[in-house]
LUMTORSE-659763 format. One record per residue (C-alpha): residue number from 1; residue in one letter; z, y, x. Coordinates in Angstrom, 3 decimals. Example, Ala and Ser with C-alpha at 12.3 -4.5 7.8 and 13.67 -1.06 7.14 Angstrom:
// LUMTORSE-659763
1,A,7.800,-4.500,12.300 .
2,S,7.140,-1.060,13.670 .
// end
This chain:
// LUMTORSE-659763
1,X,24.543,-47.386,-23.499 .
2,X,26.830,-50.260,-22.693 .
3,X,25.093,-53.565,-22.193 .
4,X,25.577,-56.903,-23.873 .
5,X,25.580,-60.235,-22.232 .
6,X,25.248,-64.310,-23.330 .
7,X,28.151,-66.091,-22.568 .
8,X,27.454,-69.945,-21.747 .
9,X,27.733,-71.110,-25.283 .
10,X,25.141,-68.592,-27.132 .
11,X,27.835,-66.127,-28.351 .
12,X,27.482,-62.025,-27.264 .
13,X,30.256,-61.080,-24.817 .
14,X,31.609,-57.549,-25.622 .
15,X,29.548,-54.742,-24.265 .
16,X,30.066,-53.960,-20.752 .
17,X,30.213,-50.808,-18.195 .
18,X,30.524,-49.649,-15.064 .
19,X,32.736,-46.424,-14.218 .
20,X,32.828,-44.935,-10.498 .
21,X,36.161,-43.501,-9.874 .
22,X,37.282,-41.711,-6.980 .
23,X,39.439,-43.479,-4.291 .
24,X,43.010,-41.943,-5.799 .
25,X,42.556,-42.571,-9.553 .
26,X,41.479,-46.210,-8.814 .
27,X,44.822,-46.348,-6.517 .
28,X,46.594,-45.247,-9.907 .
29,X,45.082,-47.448,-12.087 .
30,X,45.637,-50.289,-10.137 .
31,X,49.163,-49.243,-9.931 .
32,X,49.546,-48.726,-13.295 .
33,X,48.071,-52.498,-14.124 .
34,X,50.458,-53.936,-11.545 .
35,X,53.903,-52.268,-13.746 .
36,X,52.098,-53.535,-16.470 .
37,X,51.184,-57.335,-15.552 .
38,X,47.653,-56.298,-16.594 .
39,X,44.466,-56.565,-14.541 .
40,X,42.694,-53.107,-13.459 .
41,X,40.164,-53.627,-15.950 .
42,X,42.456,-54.501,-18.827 .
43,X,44.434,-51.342,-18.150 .
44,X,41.488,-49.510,-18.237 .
45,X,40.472,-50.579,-21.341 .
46,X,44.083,-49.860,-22.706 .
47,X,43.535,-46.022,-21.431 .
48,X,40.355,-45.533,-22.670 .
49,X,41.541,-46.455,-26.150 .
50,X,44.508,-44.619,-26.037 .
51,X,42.962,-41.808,-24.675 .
52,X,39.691,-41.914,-27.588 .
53,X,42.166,-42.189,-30.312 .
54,X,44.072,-39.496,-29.682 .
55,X,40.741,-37.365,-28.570 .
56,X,39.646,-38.030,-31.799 .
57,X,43.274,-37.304,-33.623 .
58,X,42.867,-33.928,-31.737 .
59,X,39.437,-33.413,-32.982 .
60,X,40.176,-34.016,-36.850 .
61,X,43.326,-31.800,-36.707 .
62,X,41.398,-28.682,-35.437 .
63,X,38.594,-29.432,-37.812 .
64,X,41.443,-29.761,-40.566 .
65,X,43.134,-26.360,-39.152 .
66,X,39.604,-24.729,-39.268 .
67,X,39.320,-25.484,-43.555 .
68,X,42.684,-24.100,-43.866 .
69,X,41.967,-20.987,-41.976 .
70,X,38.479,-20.554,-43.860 .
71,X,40.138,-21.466,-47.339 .
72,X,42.943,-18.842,-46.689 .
73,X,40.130,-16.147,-45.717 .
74,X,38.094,-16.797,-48.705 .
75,X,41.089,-17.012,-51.306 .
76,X,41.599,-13.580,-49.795 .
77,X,38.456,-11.946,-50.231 .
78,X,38.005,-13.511,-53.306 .
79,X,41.821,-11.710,-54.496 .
80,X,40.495,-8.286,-52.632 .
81,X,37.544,-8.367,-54.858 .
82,X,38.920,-9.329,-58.167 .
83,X,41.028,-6.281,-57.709 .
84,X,40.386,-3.318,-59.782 .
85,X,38.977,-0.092,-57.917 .
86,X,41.443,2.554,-58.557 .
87,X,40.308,6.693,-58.384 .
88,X,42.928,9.165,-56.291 .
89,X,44.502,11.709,-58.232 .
90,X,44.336,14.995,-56.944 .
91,X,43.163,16.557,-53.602 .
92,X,44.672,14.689,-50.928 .
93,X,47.612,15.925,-49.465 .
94,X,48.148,17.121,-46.076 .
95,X,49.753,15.108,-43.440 .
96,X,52.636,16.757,-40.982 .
97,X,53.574,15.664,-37.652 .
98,X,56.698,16.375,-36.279 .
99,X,56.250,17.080,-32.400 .
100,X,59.441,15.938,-30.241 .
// end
Protein backbone atom coordinates (compact mmCIF):
# COMPACT_ATOMS: atom_id res chain seq x y z
CA UNK A 1 0.00 0.00 0.00
CA UNK A 2 1.39 3.40 -0.81
CA UNK A 3 2.14 5.55 2.19
CA UNK A 4 0.96 9.00 3.13
CA UNK A 5 3.01 11.72 4.61
CA UNK A 6 2.42 15.41 6.61
CA UNK A 7 3.69 18.09 4.78
CA UNK A 8 4.93 21.12 7.09
CA UNK A 9 1.62 22.84 7.21
CA UNK A 10 -0.79 19.80 8.40
CA UNK A 11 -2.04 18.91 4.87
CA UNK A 12 -1.53 14.92 3.48
CA UNK A 13 1.04 14.85 0.65
CA UNK A 14 -0.08 12.38 -2.11
CA UNK A 15 0.69 8.79 -1.40
CA UNK A 16 4.11 7.75 -2.08
CA UNK A 17 6.24 4.58 -3.47
CA UNK A 18 9.21 3.18 -4.13
CA UNK A 19 9.85 1.08 -7.48
CA UNK A 20 13.34 -0.80 -8.07
CA UNK A 21 14.10 -0.80 -11.67
CA UNK A 22 16.84 -2.39 -13.34
CA UNK A 23 19.94 -0.34 -14.44
CA UNK A 24 18.61 0.02 -18.37
CA UNK A 25 14.94 0.99 -17.83
CA UNK A 26 16.03 3.68 -15.27
CA UNK A 27 18.65 4.83 -18.15
CA UNK A 28 15.34 5.13 -20.34
CA UNK A 29 13.32 6.81 -18.11
CA UNK A 30 15.67 9.28 -17.33
CA UNK A 31 16.09 9.78 -20.96
CA UNK A 32 12.74 10.01 -21.64
CA UNK A 33 12.26 12.90 -18.73
CA UNK A 34 15.23 14.78 -20.17
CA UNK A 35 13.19 15.07 -24.08
CA UNK A 36 10.49 15.89 -22.00
CA UNK A 37 11.79 18.76 -19.52
CA UNK A 38 10.28 16.52 -16.81
CA UNK A 39 12.02 15.10 -13.74
CA UNK A 40 12.46 11.10 -13.58
CA UNK A 41 9.82 10.90 -11.17
CA UNK A 42 7.32 13.10 -12.97
CA UNK A 43 7.78 10.99 -16.08
CA UNK A 44 7.16 8.14 -14.21
CA UNK A 45 4.14 9.16 -12.94
CA UNK A 46 3.06 10.25 -16.56
CA UNK A 47 3.77 6.38 -17.66
CA UNK A 48 2.16 4.81 -15.04
CA UNK A 49 -1.03 6.69 -15.84
CA UNK A 50 -0.86 6.27 -19.31
CA UNK A 51 -0.04 2.89 -19.06
CA UNK A 52 -3.22 2.08 -16.17
CA UNK A 53 -5.63 3.79 -18.38
CA UNK A 54 -5.16 2.08 -21.23
CA UNK A 55 -4.67 -1.39 -19.10
CA UNK A 56 -7.88 -0.74 -17.94
CA UNK A 57 -9.41 0.42 -21.59
CA UNK A 58 -8.03 -3.08 -22.60
CA UNK A 59 -9.67 -4.77 -19.77
CA UNK A 60 -13.33 -3.30 -20.32
CA UNK A 61 -13.16 -3.99 -24.10
CA UNK A 62 -12.50 -7.79 -23.65
CA UNK A 63 -15.03 -7.91 -20.88
CA UNK A 64 -17.42 -5.99 -23.42
CA UNK A 65 -16.29 -8.55 -26.35
CA UNK A 66 -16.97 -11.47 -23.86
CA UNK A 67 -21.13 -10.23 -23.43
CA UNK A 68 -21.28 -10.01 -27.08
CA UNK A 69 -19.89 -13.40 -27.69
CA UNK A 70 -22.15 -14.94 -24.80
CA UNK A 71 -25.30 -12.88 -26.03
CA UNK A 72 -24.72 -14.16 -29.66
CA UNK A 73 -24.39 -17.90 -28.24
CA UNK A 74 -27.46 -17.69 -26.23
CA UNK A 75 -29.69 -15.83 -28.93
CA UNK A 76 -28.59 -18.93 -30.81
CA UNK A 77 -29.55 -21.63 -28.69
CA UNK A 78 -32.43 -19.93 -27.72
CA UNK A 79 -33.45 -19.76 -31.98
CA UNK A 80 -32.19 -23.67 -32.18
CA UNK A 81 -34.67 -24.48 -29.56
CA UNK A 82 -37.67 -22.52 -30.51
CA UNK A 83 -37.40 -24.44 -33.70
CA UNK A 84 -39.89 -27.02 -34.46
CA UNK A 85 -38.61 -30.80 -34.51
CA UNK A 86 -39.33 -32.03 -37.89
CA UNK A 87 -39.81 -36.24 -38.63
CA UNK A 88 -37.80 -37.69 -41.98
CA UNK A 89 -39.89 -39.00 -44.56
CA UNK A 90 -39.06 -42.21 -45.77
CA UNK A 91 -36.08 -44.63 -45.26
CA UNK A 92 -33.05 -42.75 -45.72
CA UNK A 93 -31.47 -42.87 -48.86
CA UNK A 94 -28.23 -44.25 -49.73
CA UNK A 95 -25.21 -42.20 -50.22
CA UNK A 96 -22.71 -42.86 -53.45
CA UNK A 97 -19.19 -42.02 -53.71
CA UNK A 98 -17.61 -41.57 -56.78
CA UNK A 99 -13.92 -43.01 -56.54
CA UNK A 100 -11.32 -41.00 -58.86
Amino acid sequence: MATRQNSSNGKQKSPRIQVVLPEELCGALAELAEQESRTVSNMAKVLIQEGVKRYGSLEISSNQELRVQKSKTQDFINKLEKQKTKRLKGLPRRLKFKRN
